[in-house]
C-alpha positions as a printed NumPy array, in Angstrom:
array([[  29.621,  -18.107, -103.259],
       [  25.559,  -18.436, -103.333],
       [  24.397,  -20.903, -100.508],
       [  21.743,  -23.576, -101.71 ],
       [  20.336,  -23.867,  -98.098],
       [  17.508,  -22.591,  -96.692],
       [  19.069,  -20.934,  -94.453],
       [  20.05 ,  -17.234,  -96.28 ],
       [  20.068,  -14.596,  -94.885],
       [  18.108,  -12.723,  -97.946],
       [  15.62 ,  -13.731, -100.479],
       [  17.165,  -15.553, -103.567],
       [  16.489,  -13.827, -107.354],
       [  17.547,  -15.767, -110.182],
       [  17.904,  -14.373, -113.337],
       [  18.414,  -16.503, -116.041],
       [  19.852,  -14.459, -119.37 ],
       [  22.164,  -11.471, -119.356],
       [  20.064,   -9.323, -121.77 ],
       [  18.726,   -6.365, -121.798],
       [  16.126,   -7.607, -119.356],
       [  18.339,   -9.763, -117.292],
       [  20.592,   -7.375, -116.758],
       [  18.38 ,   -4.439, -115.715],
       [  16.922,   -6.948, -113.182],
       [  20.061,   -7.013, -111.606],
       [  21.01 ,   -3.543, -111.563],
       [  17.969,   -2.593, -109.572],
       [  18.402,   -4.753, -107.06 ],
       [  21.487,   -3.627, -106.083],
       [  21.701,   -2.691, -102.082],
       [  18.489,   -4.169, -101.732],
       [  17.779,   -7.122,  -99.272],
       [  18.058,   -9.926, -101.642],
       [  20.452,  -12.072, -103.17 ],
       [  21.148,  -12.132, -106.755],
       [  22.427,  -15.2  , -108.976],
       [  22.822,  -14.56 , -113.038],
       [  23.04 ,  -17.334, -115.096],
       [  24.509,  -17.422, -118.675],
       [  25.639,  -19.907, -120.908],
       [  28.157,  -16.762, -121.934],
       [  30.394,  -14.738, -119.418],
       [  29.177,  -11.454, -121.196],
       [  26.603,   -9.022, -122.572],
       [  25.956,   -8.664, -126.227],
       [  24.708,   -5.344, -127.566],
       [  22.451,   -6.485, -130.11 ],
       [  21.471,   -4.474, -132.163],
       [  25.042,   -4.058, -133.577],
       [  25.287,   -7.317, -134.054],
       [  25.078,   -6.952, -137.704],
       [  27.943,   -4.672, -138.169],
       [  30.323,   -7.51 , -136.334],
       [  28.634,   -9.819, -139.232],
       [  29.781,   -7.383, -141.965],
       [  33.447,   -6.622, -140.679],
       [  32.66 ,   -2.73 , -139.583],
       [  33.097,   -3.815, -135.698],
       [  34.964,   -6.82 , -133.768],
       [  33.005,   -9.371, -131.801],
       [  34.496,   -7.64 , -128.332],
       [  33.344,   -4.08 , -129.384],
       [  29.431,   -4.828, -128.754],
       [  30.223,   -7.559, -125.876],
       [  30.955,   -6.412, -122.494],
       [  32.021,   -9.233, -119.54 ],
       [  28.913,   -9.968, -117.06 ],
       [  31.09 ,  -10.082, -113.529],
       [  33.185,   -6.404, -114.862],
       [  29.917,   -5.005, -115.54 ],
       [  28.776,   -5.903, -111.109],
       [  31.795,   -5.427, -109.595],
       [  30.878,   -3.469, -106.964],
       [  27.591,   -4.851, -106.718],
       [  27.915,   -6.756, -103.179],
       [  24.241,   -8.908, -103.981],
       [  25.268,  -10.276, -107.024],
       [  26.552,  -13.395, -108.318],
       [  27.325,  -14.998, -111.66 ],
       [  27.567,  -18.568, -112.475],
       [  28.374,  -19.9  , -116.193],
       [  26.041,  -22.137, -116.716],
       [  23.374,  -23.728, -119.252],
       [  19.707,  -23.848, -117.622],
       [  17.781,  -27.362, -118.302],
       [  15.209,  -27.069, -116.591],
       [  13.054,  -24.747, -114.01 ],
       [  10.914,  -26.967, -110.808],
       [   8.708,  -24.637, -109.395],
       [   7.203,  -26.487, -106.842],
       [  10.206,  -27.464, -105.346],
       [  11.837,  -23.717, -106.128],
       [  14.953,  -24.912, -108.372],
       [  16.29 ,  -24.601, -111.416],
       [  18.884,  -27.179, -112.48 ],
       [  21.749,  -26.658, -114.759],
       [  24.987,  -28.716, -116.112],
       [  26.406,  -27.085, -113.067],
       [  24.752,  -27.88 , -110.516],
       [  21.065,  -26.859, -108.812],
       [  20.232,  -23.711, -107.177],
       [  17.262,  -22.615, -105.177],
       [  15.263,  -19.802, -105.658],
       [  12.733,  -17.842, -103.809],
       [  11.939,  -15.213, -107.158],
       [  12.778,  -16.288, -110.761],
       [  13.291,  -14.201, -113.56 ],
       [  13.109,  -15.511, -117.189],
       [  15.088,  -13.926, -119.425],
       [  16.448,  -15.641, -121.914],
       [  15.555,  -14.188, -124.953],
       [  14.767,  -15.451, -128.711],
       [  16.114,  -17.595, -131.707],
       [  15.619,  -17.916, -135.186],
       [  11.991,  -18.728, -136.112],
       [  12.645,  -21.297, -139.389],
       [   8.828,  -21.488, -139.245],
       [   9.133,  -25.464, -139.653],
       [  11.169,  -25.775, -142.939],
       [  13.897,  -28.001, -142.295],
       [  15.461,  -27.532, -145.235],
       [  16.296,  -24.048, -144.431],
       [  17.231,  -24.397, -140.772],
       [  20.026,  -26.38 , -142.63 ],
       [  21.196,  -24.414, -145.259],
       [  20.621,  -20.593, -144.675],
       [  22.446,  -18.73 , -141.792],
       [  21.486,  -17.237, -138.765],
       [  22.057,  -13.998, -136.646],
       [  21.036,  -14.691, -133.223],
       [  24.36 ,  -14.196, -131.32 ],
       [  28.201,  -13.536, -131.624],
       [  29.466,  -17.042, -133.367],
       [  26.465,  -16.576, -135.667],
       [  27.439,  -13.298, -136.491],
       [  30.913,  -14.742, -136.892],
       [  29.995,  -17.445, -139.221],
       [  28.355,  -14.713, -141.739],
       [  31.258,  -12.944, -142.122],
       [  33.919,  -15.722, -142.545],
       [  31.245,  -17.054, -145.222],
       [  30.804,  -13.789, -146.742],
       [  34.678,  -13.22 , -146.938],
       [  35.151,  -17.229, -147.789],
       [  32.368,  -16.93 , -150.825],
       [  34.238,  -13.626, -152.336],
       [  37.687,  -15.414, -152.064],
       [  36.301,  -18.402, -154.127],
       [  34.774,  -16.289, -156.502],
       [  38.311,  -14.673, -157.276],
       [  39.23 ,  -18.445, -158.395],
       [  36.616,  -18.867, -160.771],
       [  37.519,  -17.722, -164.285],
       [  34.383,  -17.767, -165.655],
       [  31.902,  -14.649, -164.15 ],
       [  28.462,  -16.482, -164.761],
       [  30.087,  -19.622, -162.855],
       [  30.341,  -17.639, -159.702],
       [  26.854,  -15.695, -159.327],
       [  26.194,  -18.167, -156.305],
       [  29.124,  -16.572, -154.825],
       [  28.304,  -13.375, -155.705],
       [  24.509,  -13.285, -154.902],
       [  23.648,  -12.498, -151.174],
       [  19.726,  -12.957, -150.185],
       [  18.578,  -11.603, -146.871],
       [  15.263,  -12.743, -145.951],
       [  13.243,  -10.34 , -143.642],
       [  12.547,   -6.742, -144.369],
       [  12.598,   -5.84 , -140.442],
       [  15.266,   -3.654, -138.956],
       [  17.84 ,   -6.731, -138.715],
       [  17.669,   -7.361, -142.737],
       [  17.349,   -3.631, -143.899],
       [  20.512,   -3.041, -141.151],
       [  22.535,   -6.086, -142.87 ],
       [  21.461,   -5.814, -146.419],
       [  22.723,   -1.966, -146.654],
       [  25.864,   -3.185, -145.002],
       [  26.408,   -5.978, -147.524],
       [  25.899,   -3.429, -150.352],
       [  28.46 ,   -1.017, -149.269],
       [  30.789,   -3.755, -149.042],
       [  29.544,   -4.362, -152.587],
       [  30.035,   -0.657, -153.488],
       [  33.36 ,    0.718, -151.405],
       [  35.665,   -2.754, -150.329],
       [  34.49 ,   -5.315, -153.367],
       [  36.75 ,   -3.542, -156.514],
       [  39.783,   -2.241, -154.021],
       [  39.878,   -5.438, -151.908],
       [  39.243,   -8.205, -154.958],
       [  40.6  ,   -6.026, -158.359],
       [  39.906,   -9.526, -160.092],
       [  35.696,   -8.594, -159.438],
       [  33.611,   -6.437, -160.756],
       [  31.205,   -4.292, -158.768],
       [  28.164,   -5.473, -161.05 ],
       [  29.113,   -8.668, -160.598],
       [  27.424,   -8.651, -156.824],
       [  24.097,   -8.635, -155.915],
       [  22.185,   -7.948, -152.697],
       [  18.433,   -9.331, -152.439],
       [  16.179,   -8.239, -149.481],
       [  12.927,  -10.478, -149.357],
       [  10.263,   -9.725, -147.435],
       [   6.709,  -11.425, -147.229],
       [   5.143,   -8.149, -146.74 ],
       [   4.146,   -5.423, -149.053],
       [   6.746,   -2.929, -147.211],
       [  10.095,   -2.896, -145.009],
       [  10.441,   -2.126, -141.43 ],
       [   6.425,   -2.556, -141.417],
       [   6.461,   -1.94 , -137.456],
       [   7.963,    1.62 , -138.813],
       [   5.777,    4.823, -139.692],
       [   4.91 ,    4.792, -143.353],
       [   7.527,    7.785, -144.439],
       [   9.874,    5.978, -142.889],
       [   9.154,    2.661, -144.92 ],
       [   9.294,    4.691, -147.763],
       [  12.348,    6.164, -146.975],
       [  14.278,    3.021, -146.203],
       [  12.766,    1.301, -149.106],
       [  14.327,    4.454, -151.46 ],
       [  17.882,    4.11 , -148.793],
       [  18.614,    0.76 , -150.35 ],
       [  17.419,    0.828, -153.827],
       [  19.95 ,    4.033, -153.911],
       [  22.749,    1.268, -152.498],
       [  22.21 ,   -1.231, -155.429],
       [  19.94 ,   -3.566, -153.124],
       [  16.94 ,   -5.158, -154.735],
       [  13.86 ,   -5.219, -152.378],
       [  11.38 ,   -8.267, -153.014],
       [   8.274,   -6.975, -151.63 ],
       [   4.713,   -9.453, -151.592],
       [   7.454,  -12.438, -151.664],
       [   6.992,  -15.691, -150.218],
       [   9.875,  -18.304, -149.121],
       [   9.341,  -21.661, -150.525],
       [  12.719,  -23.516, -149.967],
       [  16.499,  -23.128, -150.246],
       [  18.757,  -26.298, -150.745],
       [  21.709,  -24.455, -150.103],
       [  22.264,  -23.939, -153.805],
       [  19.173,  -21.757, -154.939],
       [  16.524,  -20.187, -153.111],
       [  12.83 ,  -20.962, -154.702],
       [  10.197,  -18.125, -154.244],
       [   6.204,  -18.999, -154.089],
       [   5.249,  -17.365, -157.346],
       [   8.174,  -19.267, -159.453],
       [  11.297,  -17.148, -159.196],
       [  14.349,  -18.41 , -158.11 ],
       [  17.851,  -17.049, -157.294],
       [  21.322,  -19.116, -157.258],
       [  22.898,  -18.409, -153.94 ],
       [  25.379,  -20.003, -151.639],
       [  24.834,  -17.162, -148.971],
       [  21.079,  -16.715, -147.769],
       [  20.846,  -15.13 , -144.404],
       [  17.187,  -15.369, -142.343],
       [  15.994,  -12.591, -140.26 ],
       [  12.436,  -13.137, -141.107],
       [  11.359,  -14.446, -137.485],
       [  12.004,  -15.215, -134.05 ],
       [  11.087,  -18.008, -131.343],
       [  11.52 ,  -17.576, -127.501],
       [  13.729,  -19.642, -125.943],
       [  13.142,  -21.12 , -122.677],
       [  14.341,  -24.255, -120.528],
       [  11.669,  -27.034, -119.514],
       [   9.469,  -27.014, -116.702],
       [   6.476,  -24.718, -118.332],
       [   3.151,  -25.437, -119.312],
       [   2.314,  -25.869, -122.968],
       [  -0.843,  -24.24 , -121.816],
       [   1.744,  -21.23 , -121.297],
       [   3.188,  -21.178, -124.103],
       [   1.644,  -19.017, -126.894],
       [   2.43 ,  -17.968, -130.486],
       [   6.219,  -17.72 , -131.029],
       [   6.778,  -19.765, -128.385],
       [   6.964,  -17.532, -125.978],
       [   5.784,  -17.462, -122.161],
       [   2.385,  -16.481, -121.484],
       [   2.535,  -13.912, -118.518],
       [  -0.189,  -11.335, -116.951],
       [  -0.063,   -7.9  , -116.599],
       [   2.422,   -7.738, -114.035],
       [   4.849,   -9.472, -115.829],
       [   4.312,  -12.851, -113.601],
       [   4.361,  -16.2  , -115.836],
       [   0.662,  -18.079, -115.778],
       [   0.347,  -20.523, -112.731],
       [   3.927,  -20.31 , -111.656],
       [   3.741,  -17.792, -108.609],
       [   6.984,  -16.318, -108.297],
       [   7.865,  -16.344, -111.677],
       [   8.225,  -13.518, -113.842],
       [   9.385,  -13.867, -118.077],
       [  10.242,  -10.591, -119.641],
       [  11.682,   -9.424, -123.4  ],
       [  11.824,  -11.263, -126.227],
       [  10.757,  -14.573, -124.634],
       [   7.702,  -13.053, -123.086],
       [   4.331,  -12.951, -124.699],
       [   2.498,  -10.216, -122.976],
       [  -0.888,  -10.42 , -123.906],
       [  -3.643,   -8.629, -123.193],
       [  -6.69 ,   -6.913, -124.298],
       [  -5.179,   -3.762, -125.221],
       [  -2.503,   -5.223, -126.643],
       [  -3.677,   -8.901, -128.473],
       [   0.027,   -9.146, -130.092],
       [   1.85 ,   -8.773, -127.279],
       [   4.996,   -6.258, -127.033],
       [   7.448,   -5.689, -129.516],
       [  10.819,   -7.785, -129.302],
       [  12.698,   -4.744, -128.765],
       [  15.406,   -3.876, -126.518],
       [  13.56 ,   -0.886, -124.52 ],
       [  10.918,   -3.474, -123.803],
       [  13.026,   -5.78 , -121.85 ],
       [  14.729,   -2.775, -120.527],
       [  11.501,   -1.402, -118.964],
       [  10.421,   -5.201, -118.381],
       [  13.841,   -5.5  , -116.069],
       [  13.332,   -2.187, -114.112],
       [   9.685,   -2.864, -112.877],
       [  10.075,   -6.348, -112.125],
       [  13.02 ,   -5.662, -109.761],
       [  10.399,   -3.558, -108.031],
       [   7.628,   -5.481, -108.197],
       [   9.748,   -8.225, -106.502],
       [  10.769,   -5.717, -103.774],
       [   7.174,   -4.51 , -103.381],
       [   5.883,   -8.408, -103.247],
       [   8.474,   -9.066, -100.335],
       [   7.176,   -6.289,  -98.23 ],
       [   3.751,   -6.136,  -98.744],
       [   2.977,   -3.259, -100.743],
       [   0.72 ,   -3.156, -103.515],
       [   1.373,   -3.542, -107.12 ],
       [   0.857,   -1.721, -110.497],
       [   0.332,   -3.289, -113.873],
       [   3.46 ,   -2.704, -116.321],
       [   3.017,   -0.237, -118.486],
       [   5.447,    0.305, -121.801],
       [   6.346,    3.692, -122.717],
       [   7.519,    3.711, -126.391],
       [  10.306,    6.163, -127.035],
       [  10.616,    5.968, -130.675],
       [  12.243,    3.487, -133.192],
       [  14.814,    3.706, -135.759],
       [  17.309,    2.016, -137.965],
       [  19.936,    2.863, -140.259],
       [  20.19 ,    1.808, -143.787],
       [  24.081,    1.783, -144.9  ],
       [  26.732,    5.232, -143.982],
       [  25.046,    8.676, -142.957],
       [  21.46 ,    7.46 , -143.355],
       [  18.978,    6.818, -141.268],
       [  14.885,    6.996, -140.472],
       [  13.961,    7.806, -137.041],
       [  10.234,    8.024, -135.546],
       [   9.916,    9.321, -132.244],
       [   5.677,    9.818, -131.825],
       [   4.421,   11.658, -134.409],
       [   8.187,   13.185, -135.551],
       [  10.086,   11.755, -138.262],
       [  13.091,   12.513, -139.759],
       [  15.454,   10.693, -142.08 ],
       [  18.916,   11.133, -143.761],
       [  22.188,   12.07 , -142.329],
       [  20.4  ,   13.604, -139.392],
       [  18.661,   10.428, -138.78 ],
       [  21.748,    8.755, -138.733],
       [  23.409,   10.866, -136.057],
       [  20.756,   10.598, -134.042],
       [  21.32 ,    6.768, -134.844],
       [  24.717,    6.695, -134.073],
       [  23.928,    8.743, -130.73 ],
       [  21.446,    6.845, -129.352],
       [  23.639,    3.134, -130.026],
       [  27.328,    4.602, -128.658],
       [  25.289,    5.564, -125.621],
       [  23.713,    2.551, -125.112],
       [  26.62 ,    0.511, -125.471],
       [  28.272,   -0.794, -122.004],
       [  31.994,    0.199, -120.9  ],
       [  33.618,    3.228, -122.026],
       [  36.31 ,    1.042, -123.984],
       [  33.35 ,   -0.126, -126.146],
       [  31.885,    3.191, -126.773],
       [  35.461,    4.57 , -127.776],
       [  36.439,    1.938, -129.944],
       [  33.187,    1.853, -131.674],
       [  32.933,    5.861, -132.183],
       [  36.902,    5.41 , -133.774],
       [  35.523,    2.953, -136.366],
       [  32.393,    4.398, -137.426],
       [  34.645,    7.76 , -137.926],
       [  37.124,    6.248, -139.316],
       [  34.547,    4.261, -141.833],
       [  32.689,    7.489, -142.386],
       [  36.073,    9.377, -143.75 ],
       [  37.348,    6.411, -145.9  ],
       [  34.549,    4.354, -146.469],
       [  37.045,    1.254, -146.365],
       [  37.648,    0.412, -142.848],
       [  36.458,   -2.527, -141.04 ],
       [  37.037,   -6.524, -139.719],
       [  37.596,   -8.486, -143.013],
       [  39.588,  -11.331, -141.561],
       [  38.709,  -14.94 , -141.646],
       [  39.754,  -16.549, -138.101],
       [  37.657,  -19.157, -138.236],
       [  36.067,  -20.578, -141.441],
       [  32.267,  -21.499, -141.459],
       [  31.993,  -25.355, -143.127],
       [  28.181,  -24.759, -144.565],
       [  26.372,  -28.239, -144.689],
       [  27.219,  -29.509, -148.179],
       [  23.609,  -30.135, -150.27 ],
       [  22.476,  -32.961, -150.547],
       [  23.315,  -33.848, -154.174],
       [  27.126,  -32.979, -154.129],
       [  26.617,  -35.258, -150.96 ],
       [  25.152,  -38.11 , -152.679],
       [  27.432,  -37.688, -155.556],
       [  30.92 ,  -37.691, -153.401],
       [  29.463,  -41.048, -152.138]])
């Protein structure tokens, strides 16, 4: 049990955020002279960047999520509390949750990013998120939920809004989920609903830029770009979001598409508890911090990942919200903390990019790593490689390798079940008329 008094026999860390960065924090302090406290609003760690296969059925919710105390428990430092942050003090060294206060001597922000709705209210309403596991719930129950209803509706033109599914953002979350949607459309949709037709479905990808997975080399744009056209998905390149009313999405040079499913994955916003500057906080909303990783005029306070805005001359935009960044984030802040305490000098953080990737639908892939790239089926094991590693517990990384095998043989495996079903907010004018 963490002591609030002043009176501990080690340094205090808190961490608040069991991410990527979080977590690494806490790793690297282990046997060190400090105490560690994690707080989470969630008892476990979500693996990310397979969140969008738990949104289209391939994996269950507790195949990418791995329980935070399991994951330290033979870490003698550490502690976890469940708890939702409100608000950080620094001056007086606490941060103060709905469970209570606890002192700190060195905080660590890290508590990752939302959905960035850019402002329109209207969409915040309507279209659906994928920032965690009940999000990622929600789009598959209302996937499922929108194919069921179209099987009731006789009439195939009356149940296009069923049928169409619009992903906005051409990063790796929307290429990842919109060739996942299409095989659904292509392998499950006929065998699983006889009563539709295959060309009855439709997968949009929008994106507001001229290419996909723009952070990407250009081959590799390409490449994706040529991945989902080959699945049946229809890229909107050059295309602006106007509005969606949770009937039909509107398009800034005139088009429109009927849709009850649009799913947003064209930004993200940092997400923080109060207590910071707005002199702090910078584009995204994320935490201003210098090149040591330490948050502007709060000494002893460190933000890292997706939250963080590291700024600086050689790099004006900051980091990418990636998972090796937080990764690398976690690991030299636990040491710069451990340097600070005794003394020793310090080095400014330095990111060493490794490569990126993504995978668009079953056996393909693009991959840069420097100035390689390769694509395809080899791409995709290398993929599939680098994720079932990454993944924590061995449970997790067996269970996912048995699906994706099992998927890659039949084509037809996978999570379809409704447990929960997602009540969309009801637009405005079936509102108005039930009234």
């Amino acid at each position: 049990m963490p002591s609030n008094s002043s009176d501990r026999k080690f340094p205090r860390v808190i961490i608040i955020g069991a991410g990527f960065g979080g977590i690494e924090v806490a790793k690297k302090l282990k046997n060190k002279e400090v105490e560690v406290l994690l707080l989470d609003r969630n008892n476990f760690h979500t693996f990310q960047p397979l969140m969008y296969q738990v949104a289209t059925g391939t994996l269950s919710a507790d195949s990418i999520s791995f329980p935070v105390r399991k994951m330290f428990k033979n870490q003698e430092n550490f502690h976890f509390r469940l708890a939702d942050v409100k608000s950080v003090d620094n001056e007086a060294k606490i941060v103060k949750t709905d469970v209570g206060d606890f002192e700190y001597d060195y905080l660590v922000v890290a508590t990752g990013a939302t959905t960035n709705f850019f402002g329109n209210q209207q969409i915040t309403k309507y279209a659906l998120p994928m920032k965690n596991i009940q999000e990622a719930l929600n789009i598959r129950s209302y996937v499922l939920q929108n194919l069921e209803e179209a099987v009731r509706i006789s009439n195939p033109e009356d149940r296009k809004p069923n049928l169409n599914f619009v992903i906005v953002g051409g990063g790796p979350t929307g290429v990842e989920l919109s060739g996942a949607i299409a095989e659904i459309k292509n392998n499950v949709l006929e065998k699983d609903y006889p009563e539709l037709k295959k060309s009855e479905m439709s997968v949009y990808l929008v994106e507001g830029l001229p290419k996909v997975l723009a952070n990407l080399s250009e081959k590799s744009s390409r490449d994706s770009e040529k991945y989902l056209k080959d699945l049946g998905v229809e890229v909107l390149l050059n295309v602006q979001v106007t509005g969606y009313d949770g009937k039909t999405i509107t398009f800034a040079d005139g088009r429109s598409i009927e849709t009850k499913t649009v799913i947003w994955g064209a930004g993200v916003a940092g997400q923080y508890p109060e207590g910071f500057k707005k002199e702090v906080i910078q584009r995204g909303n994320r935490i201003q911090t210098d090149d040591q990783c330490r948050v502007i005029d709060m000494p002893g306070v460190y933000a890292i990942g997706d939250v963080s805005a590291f700024i600086t001359e050689d790099l004006p935009r900051g980091l990418p919200g990636v998972a090796p960044v937080a990764q690398q984030q976690g690991r030299y802040v636990a040491k710069h903390i451990l340097q600070t305490m005794s003394n020793q000098p310090t080095e400014k953080f330095s990111y060493f990019d490794k490569g990126s990737m993504a995978t668009v639908g079953r056996n393909k892939a693009v991959v840069d790593m420097g100035k390689i790239h390769f694509n395809g089926f080899f791409g995709w094991m290398t993929w599939m490689f680098v994720h079932l590693m990454s993944i924590y517990g061995f449970r997790n990384k067996l269970v996912t390798f048995i699906n994706w095998t099992v998927k890659f043989f039949t084509k037809n495996s996978g999570v379809r079940l409704i447990f929960h079903k997602y009540n969309k907010p009801v637009p405005e004018e079936q509102t108005n008329i039930a009234e």
